[in-house]
N, C-alpha and C positions, 0 to 999 in steps of 0.2 A: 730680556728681562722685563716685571713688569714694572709701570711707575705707580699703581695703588694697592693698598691691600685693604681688600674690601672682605669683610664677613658678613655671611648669607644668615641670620641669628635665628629665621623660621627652620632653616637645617639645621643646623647644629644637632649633633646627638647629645642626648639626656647626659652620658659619662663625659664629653668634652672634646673637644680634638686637639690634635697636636697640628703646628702652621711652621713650616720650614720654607726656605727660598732668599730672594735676592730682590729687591726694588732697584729698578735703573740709578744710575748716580745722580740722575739728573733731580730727582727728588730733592736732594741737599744743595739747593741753589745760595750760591753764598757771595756777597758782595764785598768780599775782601782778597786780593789780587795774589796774597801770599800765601791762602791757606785753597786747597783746591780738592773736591772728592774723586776718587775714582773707582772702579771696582763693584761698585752697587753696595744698599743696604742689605747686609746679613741679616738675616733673622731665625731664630725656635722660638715658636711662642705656644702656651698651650690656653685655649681660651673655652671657657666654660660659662654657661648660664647658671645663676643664681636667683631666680622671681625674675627681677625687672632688674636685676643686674647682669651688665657681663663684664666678666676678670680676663683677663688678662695679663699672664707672665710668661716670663722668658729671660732670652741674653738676644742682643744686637752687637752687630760691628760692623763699622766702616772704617776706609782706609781710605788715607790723607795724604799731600802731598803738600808741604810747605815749607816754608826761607823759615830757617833757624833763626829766635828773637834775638840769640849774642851772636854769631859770626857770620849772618846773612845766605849760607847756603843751603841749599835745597834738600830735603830727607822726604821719606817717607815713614809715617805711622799709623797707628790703629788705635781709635777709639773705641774701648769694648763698654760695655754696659752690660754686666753680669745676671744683676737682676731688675731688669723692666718687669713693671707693674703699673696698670690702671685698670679704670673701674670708668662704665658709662652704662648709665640708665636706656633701659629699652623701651621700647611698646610698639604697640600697633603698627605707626606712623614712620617707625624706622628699622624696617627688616632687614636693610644694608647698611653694616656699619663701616665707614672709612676708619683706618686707624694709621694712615700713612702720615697725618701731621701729629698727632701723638709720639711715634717713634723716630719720624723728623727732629721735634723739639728736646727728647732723650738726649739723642747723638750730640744736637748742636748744645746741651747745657755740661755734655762731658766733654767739650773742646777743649783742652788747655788754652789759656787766657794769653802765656806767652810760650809757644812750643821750642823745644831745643831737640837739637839733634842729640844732644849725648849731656848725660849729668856734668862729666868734668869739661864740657866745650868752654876753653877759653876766651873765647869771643872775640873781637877786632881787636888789636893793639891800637893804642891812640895813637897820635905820632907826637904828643907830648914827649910820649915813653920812650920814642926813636929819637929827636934831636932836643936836644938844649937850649932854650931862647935865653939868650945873655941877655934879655932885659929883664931878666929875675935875679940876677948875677947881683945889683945892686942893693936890695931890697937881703939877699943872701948872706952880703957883707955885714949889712946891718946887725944883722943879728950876731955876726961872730965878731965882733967890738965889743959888745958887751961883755 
């Protein structure tokens, strides 16, 4: 797989290309021990010159691997990003365009903030919920005196 995706923009044809493939996972370096990529970034992108612009759209997806934010076990999901879109100015000076931190920064702003394995995942039980502390017991009475 590759880790950049670079466009040639003095090639490009006049009607536009279409960009399919996979960026190594290694692209998505992430400093968080729970959430982990694997699989590489997907991508279709179709990208076209406009003057001294070039567009750029598509869908991405990568796939995840991380501890569930209520009951701590480990899942796997996918981040898609249906419609990517950007625009960077050309010229002269820049006949290679990188666009690998562009669709880097996509992925990582579609991360869910806190991931769950499943909508009804009921999470860790406390162990309030498991035992009883009779030193509530008091405070308990109280109220039923009244």
């Amino acid at each position: 797989m590759e880790t950049k995706l670079t466009v040639d923009v003095a090639r490009l044809d006049r009607d536009g290309e279409e960009l399919s493939g996979a960026l190594d996972d290694s692209v998505l370096e992430l400093d968080d021990p729970y959430v982990k990529p694997f699989a590489g970034l997907r991508y279709e992108l179709g990208v076209m010159l406009f003057g001294r612009e070039l567009l750029v759209r598509g869908r991405l997806e990568q796939d995840f691997t991380a501890a569930c934010s209520r009951c701590g076990q480990d899942f796997d999901f996918t981040v898609k990003v249906p419609d990517f879109t950007a625009s960077f100015e050309v010229d002269e000076k820049n006949q290679f365009l990188d666009l690998t931190e562009e669709l880097r920064q996509s992925i990582l702003l579609n991360l869910p903030t806190y991931p769950v394995c499943r909508v009804d995942c009921p999470g860790i039980e406390s162990a309030a919920e498991n035992a009883a502390d009779s030193r509530w017991n008091v405070l308990d009475n109280l109220t039923k005196g009244k």
